[in-house]
C-alpha positions in Angstrom: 134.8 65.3 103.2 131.6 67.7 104.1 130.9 69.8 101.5 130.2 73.5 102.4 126.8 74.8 103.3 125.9 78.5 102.3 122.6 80.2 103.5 120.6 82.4 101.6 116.7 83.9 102.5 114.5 84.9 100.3 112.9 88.2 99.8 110.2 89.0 102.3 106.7 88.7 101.7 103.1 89.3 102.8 103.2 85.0 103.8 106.7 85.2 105.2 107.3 88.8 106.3 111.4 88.0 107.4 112.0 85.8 104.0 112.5 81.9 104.0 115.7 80.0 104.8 117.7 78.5 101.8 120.3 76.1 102.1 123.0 75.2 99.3 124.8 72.2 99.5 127.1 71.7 96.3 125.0 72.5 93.6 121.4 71.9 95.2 119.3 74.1 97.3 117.1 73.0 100.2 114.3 75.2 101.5 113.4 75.1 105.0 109.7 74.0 105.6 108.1 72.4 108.4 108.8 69.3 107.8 112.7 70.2 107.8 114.7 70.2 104.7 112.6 70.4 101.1 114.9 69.9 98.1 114.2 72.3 95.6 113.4 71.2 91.6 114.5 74.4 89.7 115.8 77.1 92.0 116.1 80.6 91.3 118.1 82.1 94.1 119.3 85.1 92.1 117.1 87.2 94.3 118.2 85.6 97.6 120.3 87.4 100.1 123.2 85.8 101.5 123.4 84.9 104.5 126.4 84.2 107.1 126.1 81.1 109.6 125.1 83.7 112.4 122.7 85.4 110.2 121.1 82.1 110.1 121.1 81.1 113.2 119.6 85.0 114.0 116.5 84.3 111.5 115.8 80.9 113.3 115.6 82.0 116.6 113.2 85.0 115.0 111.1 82.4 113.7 111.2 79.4 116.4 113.4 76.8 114.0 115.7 74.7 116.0 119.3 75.9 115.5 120.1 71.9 114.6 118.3 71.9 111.4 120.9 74.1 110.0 123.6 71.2 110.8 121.1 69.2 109.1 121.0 70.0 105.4 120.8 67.2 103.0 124.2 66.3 101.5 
């Protein structure tokens, strides 16, 4: 059974002016780097806005990320 991804971003800064792309899967949370999929040691997401699947898929295309890699969260 897949488990559920949710998609959060992270408030903007001067480095990342539209936020950074989370990724939840169960109880872990993924941030998306160049590399692809960087699990995170000791999140704090409280600040993170949720997003939808298109709301994702809108901030990728923003920043140049193929859409894949948000099929392609750890789990």
């Amino acid at each position: 059974m897949a488990m559920t991804v949710r998609f959060l971003r992270t408030a903007p800064s001067m480095a990342f002016p539209d936020g950074r792309l989370l990724a939840v899967r169960d109880t872990q949370v993924y941030l998306l780097a160049p590399d692809g999929w960087t699990r995170l040691g000791a999140p704090r997401t409280r600040s993170a806005e949720p997003l939808d699947r298109e709301a994702a898929e809108d901030w990728c295309e923003r920043e140049g990320w193929d859409l894949h890699l948000l099929d392609a969260v750890p789990g």
